[in-house]
C-alpha positions in Angstrom: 0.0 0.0 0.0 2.7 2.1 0.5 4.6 1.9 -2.2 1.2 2.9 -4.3 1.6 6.1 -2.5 5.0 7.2 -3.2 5.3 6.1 -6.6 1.8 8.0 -7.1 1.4 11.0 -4.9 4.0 13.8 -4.2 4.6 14.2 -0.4 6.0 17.7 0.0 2.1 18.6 -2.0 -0.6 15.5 -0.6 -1.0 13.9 2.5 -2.6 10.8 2.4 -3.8 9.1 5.8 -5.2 5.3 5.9 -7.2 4.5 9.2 -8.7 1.0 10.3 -12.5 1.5 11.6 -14.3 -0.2 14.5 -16.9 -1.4 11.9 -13.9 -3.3 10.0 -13.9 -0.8 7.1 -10.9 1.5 6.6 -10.9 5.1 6.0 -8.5 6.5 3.1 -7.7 10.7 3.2 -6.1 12.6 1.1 -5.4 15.8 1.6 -3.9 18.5 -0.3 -1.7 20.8 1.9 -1.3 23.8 -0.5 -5.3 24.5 -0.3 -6.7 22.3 2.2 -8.8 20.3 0.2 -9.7 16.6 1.3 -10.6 13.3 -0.9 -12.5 10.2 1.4 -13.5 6.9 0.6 -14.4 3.8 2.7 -14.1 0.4 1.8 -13.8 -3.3 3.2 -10.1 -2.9 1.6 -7.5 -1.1 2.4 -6.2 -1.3 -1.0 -9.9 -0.2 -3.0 -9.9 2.7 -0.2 -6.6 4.0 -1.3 -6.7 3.7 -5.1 -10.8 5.2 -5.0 -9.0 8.2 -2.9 -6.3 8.9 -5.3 -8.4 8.5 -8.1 -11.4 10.4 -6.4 -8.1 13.3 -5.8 -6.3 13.6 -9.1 -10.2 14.0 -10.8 -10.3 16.7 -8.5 -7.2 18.5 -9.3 -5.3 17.9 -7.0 -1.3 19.1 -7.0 0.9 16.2 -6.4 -1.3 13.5 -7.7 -0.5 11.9 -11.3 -1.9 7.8 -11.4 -0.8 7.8 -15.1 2.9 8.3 -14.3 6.0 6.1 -12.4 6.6 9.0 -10.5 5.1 12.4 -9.6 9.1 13.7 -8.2 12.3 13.2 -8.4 13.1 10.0 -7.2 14.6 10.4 -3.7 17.3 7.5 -4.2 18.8 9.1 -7.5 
């Protein structure tokens, strides 16, 4: 799950926050820091919840948020 986040959203522009519910359900956030801006979904897994959020963000708008491409930055290891 994490590695669909780096590859996928840049960290210096979105936050993206993944939470386990008492009803069994997870909660995916993602929020953009430069306006504020939030994208939720909740799903049975953890996995839907995160790719629904960052789709449900970059049809938004979002900055920092490009599903198309291997990488929205720089690589940090080159």
């Amino acid at each position: 799950m994490g590695k669909l986040v780096r590859l996928k959203a840049d960290p210096k522009k979105i936050r993206v926050s993944v939470c386990h519910t008492e009803h069994d359900t997870w909660w995916v956030t993602v929020k953009q820091l430069s306006t504020g801006w939030l994208a939720s979904v909740e799903s049975v897994s953890p996995i839907v919840a995160l790719k629904k959020a960052l789709r449900r963000a970059c049809n938004a708008g979002f900055d920092g948020i490009d599903l198309d491409m291997d990488w929205t930055y720089p690589h940090p290891q080159k």
